[in-house]
PAZAPA-4460 file (N, C-alpha, C; in steps of 0.05 Angstrom, whole numbers, plus 32768, in hexadecimal, padded with zeros to 4 digits):
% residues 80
    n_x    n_y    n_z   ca_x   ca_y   ca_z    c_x    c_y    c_z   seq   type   mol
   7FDA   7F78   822E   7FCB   7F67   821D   7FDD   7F5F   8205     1      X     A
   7FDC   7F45   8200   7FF4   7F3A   81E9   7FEA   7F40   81CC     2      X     A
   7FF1   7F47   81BC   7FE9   7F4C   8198   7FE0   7F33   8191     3      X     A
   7FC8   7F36   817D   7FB6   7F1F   8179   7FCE   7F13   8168     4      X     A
   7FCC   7EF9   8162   7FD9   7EF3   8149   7FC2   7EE3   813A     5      X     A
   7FCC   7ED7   811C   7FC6   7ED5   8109   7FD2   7EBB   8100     6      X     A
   7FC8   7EA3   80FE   7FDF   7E8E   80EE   7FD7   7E80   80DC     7      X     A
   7FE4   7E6D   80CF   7FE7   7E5E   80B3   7FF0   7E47   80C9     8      X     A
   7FEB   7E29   80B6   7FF7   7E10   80C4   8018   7E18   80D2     9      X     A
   801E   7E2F   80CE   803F   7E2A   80D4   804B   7E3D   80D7    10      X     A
   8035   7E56   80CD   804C   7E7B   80D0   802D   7E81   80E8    11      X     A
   8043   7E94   80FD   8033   7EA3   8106   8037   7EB9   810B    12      X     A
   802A   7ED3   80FC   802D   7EE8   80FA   801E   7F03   810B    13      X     A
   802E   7F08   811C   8021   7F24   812E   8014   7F37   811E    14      X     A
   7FF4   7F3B   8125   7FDE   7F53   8116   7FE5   7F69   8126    15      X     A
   7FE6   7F7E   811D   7FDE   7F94   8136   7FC0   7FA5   8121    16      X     A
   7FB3   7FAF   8133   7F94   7FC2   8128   7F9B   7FD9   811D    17      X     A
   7F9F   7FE5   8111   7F9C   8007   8109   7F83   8013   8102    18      X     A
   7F85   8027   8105   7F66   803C   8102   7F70   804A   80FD    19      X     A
   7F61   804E   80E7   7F68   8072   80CF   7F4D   8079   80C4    20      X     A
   7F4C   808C   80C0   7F39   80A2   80C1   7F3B   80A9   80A3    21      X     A
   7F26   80A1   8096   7F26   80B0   8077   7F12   80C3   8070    22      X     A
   7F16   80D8   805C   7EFA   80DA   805C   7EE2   80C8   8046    23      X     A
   7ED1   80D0   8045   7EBB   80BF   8031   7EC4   80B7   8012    24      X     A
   7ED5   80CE   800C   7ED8   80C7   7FF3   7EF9   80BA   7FF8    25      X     A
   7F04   80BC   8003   7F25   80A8   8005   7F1E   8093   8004    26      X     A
   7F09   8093   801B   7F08   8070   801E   7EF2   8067   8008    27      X     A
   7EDE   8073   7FFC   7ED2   8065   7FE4   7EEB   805E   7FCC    28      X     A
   7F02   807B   7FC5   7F11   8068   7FB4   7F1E   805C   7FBD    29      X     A
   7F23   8054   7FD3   7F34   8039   7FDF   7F25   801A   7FD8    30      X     A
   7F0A   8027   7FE0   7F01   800E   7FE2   7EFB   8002   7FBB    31      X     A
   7EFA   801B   7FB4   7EF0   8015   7F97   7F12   800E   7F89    32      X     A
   7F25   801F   7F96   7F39   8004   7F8B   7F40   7FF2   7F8D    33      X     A
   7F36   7FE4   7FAE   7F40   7FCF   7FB4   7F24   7FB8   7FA6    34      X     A
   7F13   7FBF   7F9A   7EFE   7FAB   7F91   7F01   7FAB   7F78    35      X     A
   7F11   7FB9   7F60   7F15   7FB9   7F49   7F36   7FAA   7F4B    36      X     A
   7F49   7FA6   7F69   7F56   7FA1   7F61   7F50   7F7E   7F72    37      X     A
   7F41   7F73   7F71   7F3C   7F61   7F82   7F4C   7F61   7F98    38      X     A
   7F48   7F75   7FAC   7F5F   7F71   7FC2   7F3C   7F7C   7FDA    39      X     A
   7F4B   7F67   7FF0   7F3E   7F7C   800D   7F4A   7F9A   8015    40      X     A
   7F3F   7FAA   801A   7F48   7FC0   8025   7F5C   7FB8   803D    41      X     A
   7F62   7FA6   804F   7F81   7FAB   8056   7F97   7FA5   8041    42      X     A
   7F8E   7F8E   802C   7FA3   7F7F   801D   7FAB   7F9C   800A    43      X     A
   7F94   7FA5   8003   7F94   7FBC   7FF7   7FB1   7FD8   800A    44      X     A
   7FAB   7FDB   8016   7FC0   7FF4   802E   7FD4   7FE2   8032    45      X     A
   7FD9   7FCD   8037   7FEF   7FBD   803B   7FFE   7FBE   801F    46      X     A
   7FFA   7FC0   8003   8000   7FC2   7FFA   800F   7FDA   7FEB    47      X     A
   7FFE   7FF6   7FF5   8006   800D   7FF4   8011   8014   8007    48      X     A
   801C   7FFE   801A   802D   800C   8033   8049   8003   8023    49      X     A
   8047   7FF0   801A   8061   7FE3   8012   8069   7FF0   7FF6    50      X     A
   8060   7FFB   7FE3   806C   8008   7FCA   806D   8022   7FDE    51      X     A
   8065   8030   7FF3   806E   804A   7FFB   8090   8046   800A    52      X     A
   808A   8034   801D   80A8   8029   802B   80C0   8023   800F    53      X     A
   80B3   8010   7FF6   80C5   8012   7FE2   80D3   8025   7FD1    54      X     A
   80BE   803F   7FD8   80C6   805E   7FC0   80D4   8069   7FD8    55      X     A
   80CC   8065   7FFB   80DE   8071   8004   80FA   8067   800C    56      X     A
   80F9   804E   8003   8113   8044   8008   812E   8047   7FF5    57      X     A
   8119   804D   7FDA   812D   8062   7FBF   8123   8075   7FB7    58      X     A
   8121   8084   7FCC   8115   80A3   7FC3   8131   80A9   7FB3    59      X     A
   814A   80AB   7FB1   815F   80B2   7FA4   815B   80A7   7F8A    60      X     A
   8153   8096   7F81   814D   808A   7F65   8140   8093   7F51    61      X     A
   8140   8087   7F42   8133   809F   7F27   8118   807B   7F23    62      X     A
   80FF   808D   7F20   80F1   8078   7F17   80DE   807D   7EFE    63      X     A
   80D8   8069   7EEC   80D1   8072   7ED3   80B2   8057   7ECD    64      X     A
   80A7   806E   7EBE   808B   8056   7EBA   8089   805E   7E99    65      X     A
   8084   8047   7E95   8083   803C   7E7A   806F   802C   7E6E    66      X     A
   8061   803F   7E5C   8041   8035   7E57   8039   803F   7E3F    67      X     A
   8030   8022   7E2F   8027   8027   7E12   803C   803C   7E04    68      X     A
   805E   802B   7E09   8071   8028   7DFC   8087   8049   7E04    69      X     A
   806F   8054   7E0D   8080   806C   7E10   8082   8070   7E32    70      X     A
   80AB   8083   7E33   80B7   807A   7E4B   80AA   8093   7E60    71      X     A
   809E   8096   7E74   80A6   80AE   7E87   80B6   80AB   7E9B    72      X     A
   80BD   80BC   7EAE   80CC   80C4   7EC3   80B2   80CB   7EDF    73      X     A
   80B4   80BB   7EEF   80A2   80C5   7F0A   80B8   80CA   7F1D    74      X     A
   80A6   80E9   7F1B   80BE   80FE   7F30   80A2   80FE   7F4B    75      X     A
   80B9   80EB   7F5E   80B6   80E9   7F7E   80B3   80FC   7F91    76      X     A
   8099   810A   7F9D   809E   812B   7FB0   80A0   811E   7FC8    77      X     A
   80B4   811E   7FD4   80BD   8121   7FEF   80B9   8127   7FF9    78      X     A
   80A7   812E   8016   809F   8141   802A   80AD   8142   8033    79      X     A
   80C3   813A   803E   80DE   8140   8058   80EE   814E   8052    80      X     A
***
């Protein structure tokens, strides 16, 4: 069976389905972030797939968050 696709007047982009299993409360704050952040729950995981692939693509990096003027350091735990 061929992968559904998905298109725009001009891009056409291969969907594939996933199923994941949350429990009650993962997926209530999923869903309650993705509605405070105006996102759908895929646009929502598609988006946390991509800053995870980004932290693991500089896990060697030093990353720092900076808020209401003062600097921190976010130290990255590695499972591997």
């Amino acid at each position: 069976m061929a992968p559904k696709t998905s298109s725009t007047t001009e891009v056409q982009t291969e969907v594939r389905r996933v199923t994941i299993k949350l429990t009650p409360e993962a997926y209530d704050g999923v869903a309650q972030l993705a509605r405070q952040s105006g996102l759908t729950l895929t646009a929502l995981i598609r988006q946390a797939l991509a800053l995870f692939r980004f932290f693991h693509d500089h896990k060697d990096a030093q990353v720092f968050l900076k808020e209401n003027g003062e600097m921190r350091e976010v130290v990255l735990l590695n499972g591997t």
